[in-house]
N, C-alpha and C positions, 0 to 999 in steps of 0.2 A: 076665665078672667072676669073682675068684677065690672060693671058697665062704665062706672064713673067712680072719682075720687069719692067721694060722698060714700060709694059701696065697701069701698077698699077699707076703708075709717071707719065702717061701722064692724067691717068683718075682722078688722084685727081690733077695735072697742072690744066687740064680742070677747075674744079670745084670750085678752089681755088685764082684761077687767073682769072673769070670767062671768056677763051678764048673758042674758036669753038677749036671740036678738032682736027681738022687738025693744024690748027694753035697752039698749046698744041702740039701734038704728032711732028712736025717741028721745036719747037722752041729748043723741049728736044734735038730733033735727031740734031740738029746746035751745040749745046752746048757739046751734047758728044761726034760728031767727034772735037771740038776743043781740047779737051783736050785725043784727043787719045784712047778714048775707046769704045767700039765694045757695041752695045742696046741690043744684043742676053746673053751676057755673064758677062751682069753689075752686078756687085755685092753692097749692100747695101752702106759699105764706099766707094764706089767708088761715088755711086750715091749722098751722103751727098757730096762729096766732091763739085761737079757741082751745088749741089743748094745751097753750101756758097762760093764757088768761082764765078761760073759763071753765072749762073740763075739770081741773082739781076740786075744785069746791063744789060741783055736781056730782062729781063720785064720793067724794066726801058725804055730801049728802045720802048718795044710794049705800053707806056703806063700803065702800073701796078701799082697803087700806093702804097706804102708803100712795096714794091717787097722785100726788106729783111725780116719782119713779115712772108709775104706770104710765101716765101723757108720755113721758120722757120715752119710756120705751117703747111705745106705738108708734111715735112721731118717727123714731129712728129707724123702725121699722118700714114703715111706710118710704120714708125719704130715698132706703138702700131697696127699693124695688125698682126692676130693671121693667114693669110692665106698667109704668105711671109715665114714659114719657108722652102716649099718645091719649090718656086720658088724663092730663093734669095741665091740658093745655088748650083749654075750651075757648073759640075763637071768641072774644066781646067785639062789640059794634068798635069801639075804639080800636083794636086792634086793625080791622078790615082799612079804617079810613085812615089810620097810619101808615099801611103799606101802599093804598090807591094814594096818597098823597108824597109819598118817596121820603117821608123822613124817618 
């Protein structure tokens, strides 16, 4: 199993886009510092958001044909994995003082 969502996204990138995965694991890591978020602490909608916003036009770029299907079919991918619920759920500071605080 992959370590983190970040892994899982680049390993079905890889597969789906059929890139090397360097190239897959860089294109992701480009796309999620543009839009401001951290590969350690990515959370699911965080990560749909990049493969309908940003992703197409990156693979577009590399070459990807049809690169909105592809998002579409990774994302779904990803979504129907039954091994994402205990990595897609990375504790934030906010959450902890949610729960010490009872609301």
């Amino acid at each position: 199993m992959a370590a983190t969502l970040f892994d899982v996204a680049s390993e079905r990138l890889e597969a789906g886009a059929e890139m090397e995965r360097l190239a897959a694991r860089g294109t992701l890591r480009l796309a999620l510092k543009q839009a401001g978020l951290d590969a350690q602490n990515l959370t699911i909608p965080q990560l749909r958001a990049v493969f309908e916003k940003l992703m197409p036009k990156d693979l577009e770029a590399r070459g990807v044909s049809d690169a909105e299907a592809t998002c579409r079919a990774i994302m779904a991918q990803i979504a129907a994995s039954a091994d994402l619920n205990e990595i897609a759920s990375p504790t934030l500071p906010d959450d902890v003082f949610k729960r010490l605080g009872g609301n």
